[in-house]
Legacy VTK file of the C-alpha trace (Angstrom):
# vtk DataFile Version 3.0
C-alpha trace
ASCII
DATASET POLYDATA
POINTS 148 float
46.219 152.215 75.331
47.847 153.367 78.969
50.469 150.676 78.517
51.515 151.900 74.695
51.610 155.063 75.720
53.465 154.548 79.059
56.505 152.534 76.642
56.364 155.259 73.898
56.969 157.480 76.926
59.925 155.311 78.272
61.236 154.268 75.281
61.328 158.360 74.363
63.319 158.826 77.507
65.794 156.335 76.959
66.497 157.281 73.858
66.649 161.111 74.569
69.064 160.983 77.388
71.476 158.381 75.599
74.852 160.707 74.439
76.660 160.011 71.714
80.233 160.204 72.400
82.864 162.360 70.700
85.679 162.939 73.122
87.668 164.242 70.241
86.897 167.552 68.463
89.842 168.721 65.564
90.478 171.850 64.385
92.396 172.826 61.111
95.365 175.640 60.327
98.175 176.467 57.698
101.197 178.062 58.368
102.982 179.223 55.251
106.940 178.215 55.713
108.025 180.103 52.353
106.767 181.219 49.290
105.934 177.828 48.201
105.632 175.612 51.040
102.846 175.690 53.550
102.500 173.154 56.999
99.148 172.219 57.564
98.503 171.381 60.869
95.500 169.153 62.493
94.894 169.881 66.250
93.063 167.534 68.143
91.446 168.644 71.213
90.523 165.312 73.897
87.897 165.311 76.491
90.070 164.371 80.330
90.320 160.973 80.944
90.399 159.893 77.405
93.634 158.811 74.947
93.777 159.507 71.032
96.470 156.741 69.338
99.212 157.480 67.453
100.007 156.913 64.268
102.516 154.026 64.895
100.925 151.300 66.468
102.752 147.754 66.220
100.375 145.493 64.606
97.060 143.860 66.579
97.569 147.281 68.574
94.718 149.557 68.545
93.444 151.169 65.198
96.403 153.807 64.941
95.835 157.627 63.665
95.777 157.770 59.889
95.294 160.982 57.328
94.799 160.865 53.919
94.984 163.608 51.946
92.963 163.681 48.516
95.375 164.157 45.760
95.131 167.474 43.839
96.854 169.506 40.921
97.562 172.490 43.374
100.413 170.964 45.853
102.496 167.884 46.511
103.023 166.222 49.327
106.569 166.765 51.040
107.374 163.579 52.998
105.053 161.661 56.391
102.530 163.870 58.583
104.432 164.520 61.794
103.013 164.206 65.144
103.956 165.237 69.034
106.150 163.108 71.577
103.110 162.001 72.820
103.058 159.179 76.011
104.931 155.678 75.665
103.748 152.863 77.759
102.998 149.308 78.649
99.270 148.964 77.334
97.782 146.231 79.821
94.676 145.914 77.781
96.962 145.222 74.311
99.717 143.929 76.155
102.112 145.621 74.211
104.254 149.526 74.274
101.819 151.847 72.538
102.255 155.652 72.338
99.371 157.890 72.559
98.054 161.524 73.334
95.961 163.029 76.555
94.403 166.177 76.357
96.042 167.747 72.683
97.888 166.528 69.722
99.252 168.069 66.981
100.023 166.851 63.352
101.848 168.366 60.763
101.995 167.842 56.745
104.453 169.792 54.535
103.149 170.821 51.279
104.336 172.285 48.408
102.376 174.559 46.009
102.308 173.992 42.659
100.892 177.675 41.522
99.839 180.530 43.102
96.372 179.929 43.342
93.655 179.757 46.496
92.772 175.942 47.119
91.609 174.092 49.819
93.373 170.779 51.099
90.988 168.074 52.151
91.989 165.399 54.355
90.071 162.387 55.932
91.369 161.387 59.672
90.426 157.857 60.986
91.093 157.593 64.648
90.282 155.637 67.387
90.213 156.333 71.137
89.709 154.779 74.520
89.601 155.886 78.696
90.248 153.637 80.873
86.928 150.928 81.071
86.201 150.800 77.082
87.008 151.915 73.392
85.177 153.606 71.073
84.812 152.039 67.399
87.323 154.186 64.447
86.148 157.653 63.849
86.844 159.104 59.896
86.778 162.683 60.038
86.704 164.960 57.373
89.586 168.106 57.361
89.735 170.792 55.144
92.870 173.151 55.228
92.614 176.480 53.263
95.888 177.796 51.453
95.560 181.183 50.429
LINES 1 149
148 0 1 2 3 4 5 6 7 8 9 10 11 12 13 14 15 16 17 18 19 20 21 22 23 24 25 26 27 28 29 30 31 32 33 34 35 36 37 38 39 40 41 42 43 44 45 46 47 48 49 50 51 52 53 54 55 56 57 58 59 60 61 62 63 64 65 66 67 68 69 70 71 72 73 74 75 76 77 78 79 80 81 82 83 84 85 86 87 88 89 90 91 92 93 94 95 96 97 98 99 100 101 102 103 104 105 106 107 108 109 110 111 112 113 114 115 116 117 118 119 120 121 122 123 124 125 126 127 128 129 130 131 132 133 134 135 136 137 138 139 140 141 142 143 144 145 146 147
């Protein structure tokens, strides 16, 4: 009985002080540009030491920054989401030029309204990121962006 409870006890503790990571945290916003067009922007916030990918990544890259936004009778979408400059370099791990963010990056859709109605926008944002000893598996995130 000593020895079951001894691994329930260890096996508690193991499992209690094991973190799951999320070194990115994103954040939503809409700027309205004119009477019909809005920007909606997606902020992401990373933890130091870690990098967030862009969304151009040359193929057998890393899994590169993607948004989809779910279709809907209130707006259309006006042209690609835009991101920051971002950092350009010579990925040792890929072995290959790969652009990616430190710290904060911003995206930016154009949108433009249909009517004059309140809506909400929501977007999915797969991701993946990486420090310098290992990579975390894609990350889908849900975004919502309300127009008002």
């Amino acid at each position: 009985m000593k020895k079951v409870t001894l691994l329930l006890l260890l096996l508690v503790s193991y499992f209690g002080n094991s973190q799951v990571l999320e070194p990115v945290k994103w954040s939503t916003q809409v700027e309205k540009t004119s009477d019909k067009e809005y920007q909606l922007i997606a902020t992401a916030t990373i933890d130091e030491n870690w990098h967030l990918y862009s969304q151009n990544v040359p193929e057998n890259g890393p899994i590169p920054t993607t948004f989809s936004f779910k279709s809907n009778a209130n707006y259309l979408k006006k042209g690609n989401t835009k991101e920051d400059a971002g950092h350009t370099i010579n990925d040792p791990v890929f072995g290959m030029e790969i652009k990616y963010f430190e710290n904060k990056a911003v995206f930016k859709q154009r949108i433009m309204l249909k009517n004059k109605t309140a809506f909400t926008v929501d977007a999915i944002v797969e991701f993946m990121v990486c420090d310098d000893s290992r990579c975390l598996p894609p990350t889908e995130v849900d975004l919502v962006f309300d127009i008002k």
